[in-house]
Rosetta silent file (secondary structure, phi, psi, omega in degrees, C-alpha in Angstrom):
SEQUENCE: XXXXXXXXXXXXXXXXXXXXXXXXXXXXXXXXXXXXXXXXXXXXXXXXXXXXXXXXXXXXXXXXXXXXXXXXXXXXXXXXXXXXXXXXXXXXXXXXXXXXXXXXXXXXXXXXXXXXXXXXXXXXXXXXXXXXXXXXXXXXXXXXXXXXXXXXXXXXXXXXXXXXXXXXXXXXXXXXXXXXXXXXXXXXXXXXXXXXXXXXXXXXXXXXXXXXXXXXXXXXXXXXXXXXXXXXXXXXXXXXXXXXXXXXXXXXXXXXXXXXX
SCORE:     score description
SCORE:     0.000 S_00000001
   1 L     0.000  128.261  179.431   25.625   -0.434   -0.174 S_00000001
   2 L   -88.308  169.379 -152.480   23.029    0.713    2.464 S_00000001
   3 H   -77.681  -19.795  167.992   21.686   -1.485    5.126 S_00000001
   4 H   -41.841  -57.489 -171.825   17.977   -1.561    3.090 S_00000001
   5 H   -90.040   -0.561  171.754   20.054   -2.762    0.082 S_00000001
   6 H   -77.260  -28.318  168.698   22.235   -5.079    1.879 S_00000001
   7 L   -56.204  -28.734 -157.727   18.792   -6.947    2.816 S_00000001
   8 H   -60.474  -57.679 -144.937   17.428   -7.010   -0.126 S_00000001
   9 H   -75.739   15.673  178.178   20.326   -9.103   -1.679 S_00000001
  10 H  -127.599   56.204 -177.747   20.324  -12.128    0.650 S_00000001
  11 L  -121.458  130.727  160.527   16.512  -12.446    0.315 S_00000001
  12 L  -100.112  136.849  168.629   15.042  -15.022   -2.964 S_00000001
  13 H   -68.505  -15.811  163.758   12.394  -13.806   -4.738 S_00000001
  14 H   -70.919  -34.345 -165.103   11.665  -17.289   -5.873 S_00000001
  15 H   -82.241  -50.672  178.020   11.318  -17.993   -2.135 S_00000001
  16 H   -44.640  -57.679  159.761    9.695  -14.735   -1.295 S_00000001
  17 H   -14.983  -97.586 -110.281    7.052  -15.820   -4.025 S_00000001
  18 H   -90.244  -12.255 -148.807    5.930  -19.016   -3.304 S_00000001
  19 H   -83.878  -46.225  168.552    5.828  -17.602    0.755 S_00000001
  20 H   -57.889   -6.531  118.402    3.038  -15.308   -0.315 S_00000001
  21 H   -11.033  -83.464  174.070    1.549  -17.920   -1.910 S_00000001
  22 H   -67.935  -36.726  159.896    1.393  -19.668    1.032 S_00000001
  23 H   -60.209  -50.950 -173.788    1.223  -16.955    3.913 S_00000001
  24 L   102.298  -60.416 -174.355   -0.776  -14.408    2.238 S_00000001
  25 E  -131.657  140.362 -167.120    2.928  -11.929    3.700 S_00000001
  26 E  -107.944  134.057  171.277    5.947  -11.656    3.675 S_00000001
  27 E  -108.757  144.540  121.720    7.907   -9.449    6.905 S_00000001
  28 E  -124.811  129.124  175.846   11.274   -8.431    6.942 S_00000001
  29 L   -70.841  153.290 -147.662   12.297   -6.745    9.913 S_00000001
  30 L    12.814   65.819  155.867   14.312   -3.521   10.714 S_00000001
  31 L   -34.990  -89.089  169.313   13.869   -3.052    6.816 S_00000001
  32 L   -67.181  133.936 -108.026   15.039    0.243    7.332 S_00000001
  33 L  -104.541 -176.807 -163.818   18.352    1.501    9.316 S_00000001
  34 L  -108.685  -44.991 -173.818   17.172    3.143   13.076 S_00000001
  35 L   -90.816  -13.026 -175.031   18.144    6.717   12.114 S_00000001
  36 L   -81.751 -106.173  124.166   16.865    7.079    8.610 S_00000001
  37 L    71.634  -65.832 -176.835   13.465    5.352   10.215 S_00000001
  38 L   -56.243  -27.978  177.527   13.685    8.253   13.014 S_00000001
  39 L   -75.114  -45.871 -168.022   14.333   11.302   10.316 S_00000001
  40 H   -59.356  -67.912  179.676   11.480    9.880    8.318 S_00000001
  41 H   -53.601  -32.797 -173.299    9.031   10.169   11.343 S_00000001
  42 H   -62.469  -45.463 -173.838   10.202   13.719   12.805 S_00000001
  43 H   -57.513  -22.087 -168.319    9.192   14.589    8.916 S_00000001
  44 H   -97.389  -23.007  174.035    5.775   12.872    8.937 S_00000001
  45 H   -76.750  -18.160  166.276    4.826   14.381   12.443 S_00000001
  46 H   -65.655  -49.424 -170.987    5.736   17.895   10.922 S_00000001
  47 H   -80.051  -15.356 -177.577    3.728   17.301    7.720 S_00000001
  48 H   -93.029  -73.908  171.458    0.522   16.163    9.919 S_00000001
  49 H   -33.015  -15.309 -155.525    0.858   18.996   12.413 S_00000001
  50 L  -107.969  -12.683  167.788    1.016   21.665    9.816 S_00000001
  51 L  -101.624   23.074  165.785   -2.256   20.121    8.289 S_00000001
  52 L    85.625   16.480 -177.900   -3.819   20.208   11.742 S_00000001
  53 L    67.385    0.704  150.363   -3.417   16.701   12.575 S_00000001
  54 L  -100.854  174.431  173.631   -5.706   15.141    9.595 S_00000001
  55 L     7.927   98.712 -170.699   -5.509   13.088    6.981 S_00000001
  56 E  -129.313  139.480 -177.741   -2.421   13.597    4.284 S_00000001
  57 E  -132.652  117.491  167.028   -2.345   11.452    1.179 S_00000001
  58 E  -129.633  143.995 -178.428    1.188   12.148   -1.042 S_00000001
  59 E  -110.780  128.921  170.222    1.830   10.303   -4.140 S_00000001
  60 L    71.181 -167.359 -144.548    5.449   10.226   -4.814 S_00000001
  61 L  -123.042   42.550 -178.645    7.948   12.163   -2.778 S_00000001
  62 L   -75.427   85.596 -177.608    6.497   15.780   -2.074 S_00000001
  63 L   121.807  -27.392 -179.189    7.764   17.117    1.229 S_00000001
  64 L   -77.695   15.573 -170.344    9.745   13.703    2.091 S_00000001
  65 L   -73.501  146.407  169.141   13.287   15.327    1.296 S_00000001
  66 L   101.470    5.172 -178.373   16.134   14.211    3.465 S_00000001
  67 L  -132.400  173.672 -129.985   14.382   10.785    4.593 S_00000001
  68 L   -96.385    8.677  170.109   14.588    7.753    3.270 S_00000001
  69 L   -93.558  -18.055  166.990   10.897    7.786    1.123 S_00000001
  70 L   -55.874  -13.520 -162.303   13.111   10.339   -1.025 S_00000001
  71 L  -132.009  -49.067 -171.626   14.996    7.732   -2.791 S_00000001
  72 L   -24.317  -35.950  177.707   12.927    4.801   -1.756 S_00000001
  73 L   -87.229  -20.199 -176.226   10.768    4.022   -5.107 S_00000001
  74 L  -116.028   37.208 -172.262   13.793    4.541   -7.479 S_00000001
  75 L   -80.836  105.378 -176.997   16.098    2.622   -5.622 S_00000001
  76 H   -32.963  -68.179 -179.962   17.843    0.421   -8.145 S_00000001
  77 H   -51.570  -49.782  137.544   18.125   -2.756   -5.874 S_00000001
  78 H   -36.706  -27.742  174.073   14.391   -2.420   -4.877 S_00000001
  79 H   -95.057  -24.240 -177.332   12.918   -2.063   -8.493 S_00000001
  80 H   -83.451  -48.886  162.198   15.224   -5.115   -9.289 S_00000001
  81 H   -50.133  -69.581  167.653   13.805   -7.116   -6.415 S_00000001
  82 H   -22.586  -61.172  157.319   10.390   -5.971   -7.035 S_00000001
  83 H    -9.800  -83.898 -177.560   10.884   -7.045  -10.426 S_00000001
  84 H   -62.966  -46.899  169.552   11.781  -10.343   -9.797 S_00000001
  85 H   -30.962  -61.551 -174.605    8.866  -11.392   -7.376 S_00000001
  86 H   -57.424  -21.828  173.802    6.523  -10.229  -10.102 S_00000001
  87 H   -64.086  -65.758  161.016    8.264  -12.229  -12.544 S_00000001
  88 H   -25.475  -75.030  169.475    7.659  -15.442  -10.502 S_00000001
  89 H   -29.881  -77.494 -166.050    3.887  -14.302  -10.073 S_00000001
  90 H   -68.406  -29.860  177.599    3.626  -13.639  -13.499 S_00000001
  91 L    70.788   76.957 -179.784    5.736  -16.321  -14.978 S_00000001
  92 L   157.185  157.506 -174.487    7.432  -14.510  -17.594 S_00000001
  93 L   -71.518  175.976 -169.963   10.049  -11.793  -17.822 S_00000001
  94 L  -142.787  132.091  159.453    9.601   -8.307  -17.020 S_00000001
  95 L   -44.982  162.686  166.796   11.366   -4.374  -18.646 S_00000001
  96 L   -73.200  158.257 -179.766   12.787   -2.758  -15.984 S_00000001
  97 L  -121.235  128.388 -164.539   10.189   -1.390  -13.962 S_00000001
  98 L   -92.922  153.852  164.600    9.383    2.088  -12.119 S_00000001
  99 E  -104.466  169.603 -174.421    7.508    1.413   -8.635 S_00000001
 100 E  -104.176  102.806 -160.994    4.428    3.776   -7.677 S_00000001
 101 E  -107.654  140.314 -163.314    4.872    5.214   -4.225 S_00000001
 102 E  -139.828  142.276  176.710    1.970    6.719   -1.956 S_00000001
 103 E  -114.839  135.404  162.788    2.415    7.789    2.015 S_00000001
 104 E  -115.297  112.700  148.195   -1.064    7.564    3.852 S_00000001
 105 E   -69.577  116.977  158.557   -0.923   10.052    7.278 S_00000001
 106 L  -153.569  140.019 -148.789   -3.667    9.217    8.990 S_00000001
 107 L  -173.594  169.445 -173.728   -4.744   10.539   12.008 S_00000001
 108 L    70.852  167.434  164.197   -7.918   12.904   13.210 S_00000001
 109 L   -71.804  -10.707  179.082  -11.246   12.136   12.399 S_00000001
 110 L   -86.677   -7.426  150.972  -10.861   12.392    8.761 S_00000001
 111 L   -92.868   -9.274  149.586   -8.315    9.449    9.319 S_00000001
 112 L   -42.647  -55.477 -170.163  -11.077    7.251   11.271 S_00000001
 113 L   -57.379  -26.882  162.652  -13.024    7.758    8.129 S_00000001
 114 L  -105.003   41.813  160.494  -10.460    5.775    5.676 S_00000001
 115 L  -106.926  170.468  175.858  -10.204    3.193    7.994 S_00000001
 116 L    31.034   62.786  170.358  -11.761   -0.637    7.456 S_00000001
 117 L  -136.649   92.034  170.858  -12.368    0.302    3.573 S_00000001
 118 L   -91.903  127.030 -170.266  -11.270   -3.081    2.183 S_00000001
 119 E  -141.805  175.324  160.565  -10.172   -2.988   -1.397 S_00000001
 120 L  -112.020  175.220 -171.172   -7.796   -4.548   -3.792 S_00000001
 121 L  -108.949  138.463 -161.655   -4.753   -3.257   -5.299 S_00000001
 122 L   -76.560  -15.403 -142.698   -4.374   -2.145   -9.071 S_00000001
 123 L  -124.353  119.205 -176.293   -0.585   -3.692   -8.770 S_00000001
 124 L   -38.318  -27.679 -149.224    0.463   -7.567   -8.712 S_00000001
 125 E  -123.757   69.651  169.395    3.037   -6.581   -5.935 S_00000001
 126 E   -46.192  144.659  152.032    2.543   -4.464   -2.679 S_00000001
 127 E  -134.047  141.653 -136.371    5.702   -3.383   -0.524 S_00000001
 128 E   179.728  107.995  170.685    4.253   -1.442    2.918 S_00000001
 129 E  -128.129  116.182  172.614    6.839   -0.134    5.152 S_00000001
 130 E   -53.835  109.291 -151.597    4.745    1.095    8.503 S_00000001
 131 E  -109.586  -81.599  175.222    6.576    4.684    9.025 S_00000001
 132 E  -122.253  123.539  169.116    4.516    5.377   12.637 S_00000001
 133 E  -115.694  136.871 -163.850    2.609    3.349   14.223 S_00000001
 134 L   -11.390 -174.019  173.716   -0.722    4.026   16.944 S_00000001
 135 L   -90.751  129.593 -160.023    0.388    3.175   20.544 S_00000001
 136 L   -58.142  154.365 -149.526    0.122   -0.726   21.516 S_00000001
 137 L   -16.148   84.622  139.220   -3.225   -1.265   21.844 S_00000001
 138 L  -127.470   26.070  179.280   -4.542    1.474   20.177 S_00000001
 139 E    65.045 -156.483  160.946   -5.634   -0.779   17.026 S_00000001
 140 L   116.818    4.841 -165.939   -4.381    0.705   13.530 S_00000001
 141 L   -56.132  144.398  156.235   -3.488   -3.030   12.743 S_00000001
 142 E   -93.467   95.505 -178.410   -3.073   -4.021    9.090 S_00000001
 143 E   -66.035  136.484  179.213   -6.039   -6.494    7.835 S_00000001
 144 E  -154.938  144.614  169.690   -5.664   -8.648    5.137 S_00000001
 145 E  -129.343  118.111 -161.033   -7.821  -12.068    3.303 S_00000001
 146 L   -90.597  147.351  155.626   -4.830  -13.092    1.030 S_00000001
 147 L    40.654   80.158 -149.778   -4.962  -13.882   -2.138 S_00000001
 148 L  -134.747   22.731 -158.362   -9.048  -14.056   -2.891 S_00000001
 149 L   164.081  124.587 -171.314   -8.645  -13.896   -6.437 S_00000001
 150 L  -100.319  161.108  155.765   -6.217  -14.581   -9.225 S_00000001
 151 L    -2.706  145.273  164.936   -4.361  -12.141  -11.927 S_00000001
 152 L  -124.403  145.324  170.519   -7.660  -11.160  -14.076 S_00000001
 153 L   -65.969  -12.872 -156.665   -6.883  -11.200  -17.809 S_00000001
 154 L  -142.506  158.375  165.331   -8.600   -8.350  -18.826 S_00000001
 155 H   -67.405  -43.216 -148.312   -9.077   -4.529  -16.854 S_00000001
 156 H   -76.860  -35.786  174.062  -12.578   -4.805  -17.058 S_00000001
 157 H   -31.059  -60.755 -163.488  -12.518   -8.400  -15.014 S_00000001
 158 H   -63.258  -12.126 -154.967  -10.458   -6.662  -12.891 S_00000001
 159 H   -85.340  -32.818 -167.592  -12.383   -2.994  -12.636 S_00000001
 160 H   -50.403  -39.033 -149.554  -15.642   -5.686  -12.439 S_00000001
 161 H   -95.252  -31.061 -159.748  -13.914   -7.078   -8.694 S_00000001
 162 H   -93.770  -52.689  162.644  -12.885   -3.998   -7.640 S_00000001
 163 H   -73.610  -15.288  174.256  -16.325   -2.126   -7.742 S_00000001
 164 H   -56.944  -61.666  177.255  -18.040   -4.866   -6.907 S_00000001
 165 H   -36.898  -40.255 -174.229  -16.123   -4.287   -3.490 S_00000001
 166 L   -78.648   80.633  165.342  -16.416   -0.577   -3.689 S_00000001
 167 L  -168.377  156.382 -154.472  -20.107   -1.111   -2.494 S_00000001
 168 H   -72.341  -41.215 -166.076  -21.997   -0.260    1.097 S_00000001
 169 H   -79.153  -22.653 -162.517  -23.405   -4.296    1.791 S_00000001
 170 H   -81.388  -26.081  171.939  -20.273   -5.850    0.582 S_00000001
 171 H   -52.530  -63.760 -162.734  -18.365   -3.035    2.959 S_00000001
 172 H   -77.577  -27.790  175.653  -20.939   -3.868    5.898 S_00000001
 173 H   -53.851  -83.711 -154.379  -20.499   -7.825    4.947 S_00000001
 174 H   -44.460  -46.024 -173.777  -16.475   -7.715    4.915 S_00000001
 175 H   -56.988  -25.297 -176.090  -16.645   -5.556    8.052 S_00000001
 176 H   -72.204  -28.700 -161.780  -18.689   -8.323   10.331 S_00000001
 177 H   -52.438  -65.818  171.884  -16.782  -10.832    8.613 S_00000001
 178 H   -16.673  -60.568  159.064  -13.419   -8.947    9.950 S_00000001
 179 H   -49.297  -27.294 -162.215  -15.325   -8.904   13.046 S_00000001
 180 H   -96.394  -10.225  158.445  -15.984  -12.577   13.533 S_00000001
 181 L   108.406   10.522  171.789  -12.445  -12.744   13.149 S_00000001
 182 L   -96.615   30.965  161.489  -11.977  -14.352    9.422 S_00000001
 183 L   -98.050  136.548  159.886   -9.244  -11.540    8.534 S_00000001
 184 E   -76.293  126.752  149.829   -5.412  -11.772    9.405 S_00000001
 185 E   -39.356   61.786 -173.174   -4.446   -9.072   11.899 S_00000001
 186 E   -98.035  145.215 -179.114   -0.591   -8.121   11.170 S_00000001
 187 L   -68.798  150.974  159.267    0.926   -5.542   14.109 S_00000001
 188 L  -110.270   93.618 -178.124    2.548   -2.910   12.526 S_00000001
 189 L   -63.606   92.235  177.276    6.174   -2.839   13.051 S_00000001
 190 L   -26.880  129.100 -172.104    8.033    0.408   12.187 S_00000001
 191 L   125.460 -103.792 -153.809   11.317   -0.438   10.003 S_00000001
 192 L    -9.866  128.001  174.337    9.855   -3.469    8.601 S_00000001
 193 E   -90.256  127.218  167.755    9.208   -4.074    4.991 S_00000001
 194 E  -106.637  124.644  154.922    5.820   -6.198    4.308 S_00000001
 195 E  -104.152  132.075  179.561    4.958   -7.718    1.328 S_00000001
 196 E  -152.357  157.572  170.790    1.884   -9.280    0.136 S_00000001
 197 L   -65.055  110.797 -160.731    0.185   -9.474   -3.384 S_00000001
 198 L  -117.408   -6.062 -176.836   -2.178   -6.717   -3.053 S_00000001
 199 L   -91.118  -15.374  161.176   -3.910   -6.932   -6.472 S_00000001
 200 L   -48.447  -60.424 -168.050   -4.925  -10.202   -5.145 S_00000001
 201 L   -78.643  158.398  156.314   -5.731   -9.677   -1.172 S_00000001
 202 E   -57.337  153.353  127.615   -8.707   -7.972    0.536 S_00000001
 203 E   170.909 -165.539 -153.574   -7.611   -5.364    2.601 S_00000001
 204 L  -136.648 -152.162  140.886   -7.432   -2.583    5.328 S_00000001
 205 L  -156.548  131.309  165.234   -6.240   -1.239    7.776 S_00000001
 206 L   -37.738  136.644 -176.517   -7.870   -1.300   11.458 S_00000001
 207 L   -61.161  160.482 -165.992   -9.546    1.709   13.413 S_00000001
 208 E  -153.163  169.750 -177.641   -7.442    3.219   15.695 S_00000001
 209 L   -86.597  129.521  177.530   -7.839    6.098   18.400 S_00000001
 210 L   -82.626   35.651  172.330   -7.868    9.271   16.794 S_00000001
 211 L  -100.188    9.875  178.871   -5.381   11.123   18.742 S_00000001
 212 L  -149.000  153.234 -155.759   -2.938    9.291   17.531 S_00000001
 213 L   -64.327  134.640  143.368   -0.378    8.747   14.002 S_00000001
 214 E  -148.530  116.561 -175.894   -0.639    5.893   11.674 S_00000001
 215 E  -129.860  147.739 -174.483    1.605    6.640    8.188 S_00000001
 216 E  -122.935  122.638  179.919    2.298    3.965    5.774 S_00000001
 217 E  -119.757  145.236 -152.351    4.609    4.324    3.007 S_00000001
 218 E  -140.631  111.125 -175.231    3.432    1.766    0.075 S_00000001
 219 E  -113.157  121.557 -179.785    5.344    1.046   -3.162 S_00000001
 220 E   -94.535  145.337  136.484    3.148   -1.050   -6.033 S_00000001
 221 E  -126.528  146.511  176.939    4.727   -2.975   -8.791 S_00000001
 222 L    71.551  118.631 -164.184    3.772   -4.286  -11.871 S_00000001
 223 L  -140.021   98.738 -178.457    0.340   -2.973  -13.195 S_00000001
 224 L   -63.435  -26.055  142.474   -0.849   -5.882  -15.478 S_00000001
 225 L  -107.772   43.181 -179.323   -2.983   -3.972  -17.316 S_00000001
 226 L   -55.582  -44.105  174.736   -1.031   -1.223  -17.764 S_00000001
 227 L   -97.822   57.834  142.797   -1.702   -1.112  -22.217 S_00000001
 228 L   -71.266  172.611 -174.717   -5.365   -1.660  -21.786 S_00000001
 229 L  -112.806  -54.873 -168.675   -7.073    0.465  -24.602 S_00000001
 230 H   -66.322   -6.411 -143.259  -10.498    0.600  -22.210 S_00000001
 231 H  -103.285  -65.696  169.290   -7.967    1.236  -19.201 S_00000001
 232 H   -87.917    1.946  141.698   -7.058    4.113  -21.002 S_00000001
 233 H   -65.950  -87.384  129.109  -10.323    5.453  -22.160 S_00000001
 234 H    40.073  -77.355 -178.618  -11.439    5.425  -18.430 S_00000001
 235 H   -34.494  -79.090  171.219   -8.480    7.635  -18.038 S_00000001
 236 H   -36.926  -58.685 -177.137   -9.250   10.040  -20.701 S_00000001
 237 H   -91.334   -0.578 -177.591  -13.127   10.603  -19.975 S_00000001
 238 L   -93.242  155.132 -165.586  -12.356   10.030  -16.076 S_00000001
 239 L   -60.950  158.779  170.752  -12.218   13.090  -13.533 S_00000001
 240 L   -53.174  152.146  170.501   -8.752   14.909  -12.951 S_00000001
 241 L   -85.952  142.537 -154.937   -6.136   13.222  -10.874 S_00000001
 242 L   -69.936 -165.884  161.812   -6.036   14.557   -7.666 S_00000001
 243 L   -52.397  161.246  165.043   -2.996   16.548   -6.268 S_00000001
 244 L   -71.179  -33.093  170.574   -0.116   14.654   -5.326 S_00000001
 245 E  -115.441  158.729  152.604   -0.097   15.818   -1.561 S_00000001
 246 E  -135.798  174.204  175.232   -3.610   16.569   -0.191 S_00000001
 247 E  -106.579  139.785  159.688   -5.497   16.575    2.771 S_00000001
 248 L  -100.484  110.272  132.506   -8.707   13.714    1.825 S_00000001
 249 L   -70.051  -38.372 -156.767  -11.867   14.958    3.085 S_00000001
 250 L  -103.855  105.524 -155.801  -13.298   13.285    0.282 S_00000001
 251 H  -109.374    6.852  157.214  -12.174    9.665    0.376 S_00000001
 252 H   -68.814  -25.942  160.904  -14.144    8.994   -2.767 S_00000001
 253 H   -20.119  -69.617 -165.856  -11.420   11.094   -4.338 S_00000001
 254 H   -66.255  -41.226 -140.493   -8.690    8.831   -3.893 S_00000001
 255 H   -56.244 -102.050  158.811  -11.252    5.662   -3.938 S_00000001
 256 H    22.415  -68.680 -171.361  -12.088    6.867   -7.726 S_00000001
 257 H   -55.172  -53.270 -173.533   -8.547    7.737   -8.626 S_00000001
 258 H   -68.402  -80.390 -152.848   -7.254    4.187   -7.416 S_00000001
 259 H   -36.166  -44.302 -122.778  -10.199    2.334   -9.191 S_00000001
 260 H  -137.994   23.788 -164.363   -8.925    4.281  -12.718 S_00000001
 261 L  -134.360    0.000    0.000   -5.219    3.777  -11.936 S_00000001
């Protein structure tokens, strides 16, 4: 048993639940072991340099071999935790489940540019382990307004909330709001596993100076409308999905993809 999965098993997901309930997040700290954590990074500053120091988006595990996002989404003891939170949330049992894992490098000016773009999440369940993070006050913080919205019954409620969002005044709204200070701030600790309900919460991540690394590695579970029949029209008649690793210039790309996911 590895030191990831020894955590897991003396954490309850009944407990975990009700804290995001109440918190809006859940931390646990030095999630991840000190040397896997260290392997992980040498790999993400290699994959940034070789695209010139912007922006890298990889879905799934393209490039990530020997560190510890190689295994990380199909880790039995993680999809079984995962699991169970979402059962609580959902109140009802759940199939085993695969989670959907995405690393955001971002750095350069094309990583300024997908910064403070507050959205929701297609997936009841977030898990967000901070891989490198900016230099102490160099911002890069993770923003979040918890829980702003329950489960929607239907896709199109949900696609309705989600584009609503996707829009320039509610974007220039959320940002003053942020400003005036009615968003939670959380530092981002490297290791650390975070959890929060992300199909629920607003959120971001904070601007940060662009000389310097902020990678995320982000595993969803549980996609509640996973058998819509319009969910999967959308699909069908919707644009290709993009590569699995890219560079985003275009950050309507992803936006687009994630809306239709």
């Amino acid at each position: 048993m590895n030191t990831s999965e020894a955590r897991l098993t003396t954490l309850d997901p009944a407990e975990i639940s009700k804290e995001l309930d109440r918190n809006g997040v859940a931390i646990i700290r030095n999630f991840v072991p000190a040397q896997e954590l260290k392997r992980t990074q040498d790999t993400i500053k290699s994959i940034a340099s070789a695209n010139n120091g912007e922006y890298v988006f990889i879905e799934g595990t393209d490039g990530l071999d020997g560190t510890f996002l190689e295994t990380w989404a199909r880790d039995p003891a993680m999809l079984a935790f995962g699991r169970a939170v979402c059962e609580h949330a959902l109140r009802r049992s759940l199939p085993s489940i695969a989670g959907r894992q995405t690393v955001r490098i971002l750095c350069g000016e094309s990583g300024q540019a997908e910064s403070l773009i507050f959205h929701y999440d297609s997936y009841v369940l977030t898990a967000l382990i901070p891989v490198i993070a900016p230099e102490a006050g160099s911002g890069g913080d993770f923003v979040i307004f918890a829980n702003r919205r329950p489960l929607r019954r239907t896709y199109l409620r949900n696609l309705v909330d989600r584009i609503g969002l996707d829009n320039k005044i509610v974007q220039r709204s959320l940002r003053h709001r942020y400003a005036d200070g009615a968003f939670v701030r959380v530092p981002l600790e490297p290791g650390s596993l975070c959890l929060f309900w992300g199909y629920r919460s607003v959120h971001t991540n904070d601007r940060f100076r662009p000389d310097q690394i902020r990678c995320t590695a982000i595993l969803h579970f549980v996609d509640p409308h996973a058998n819509s029949v319009f969910k999967r029209a959308l699909r069908r008649s919707g644009r290709a999905k993009p590569p699995r690793s890219q560079p985003l210039s275009d950050k309507n790309h992803e936006q687009y993809h994630n809306l239709t996911r």
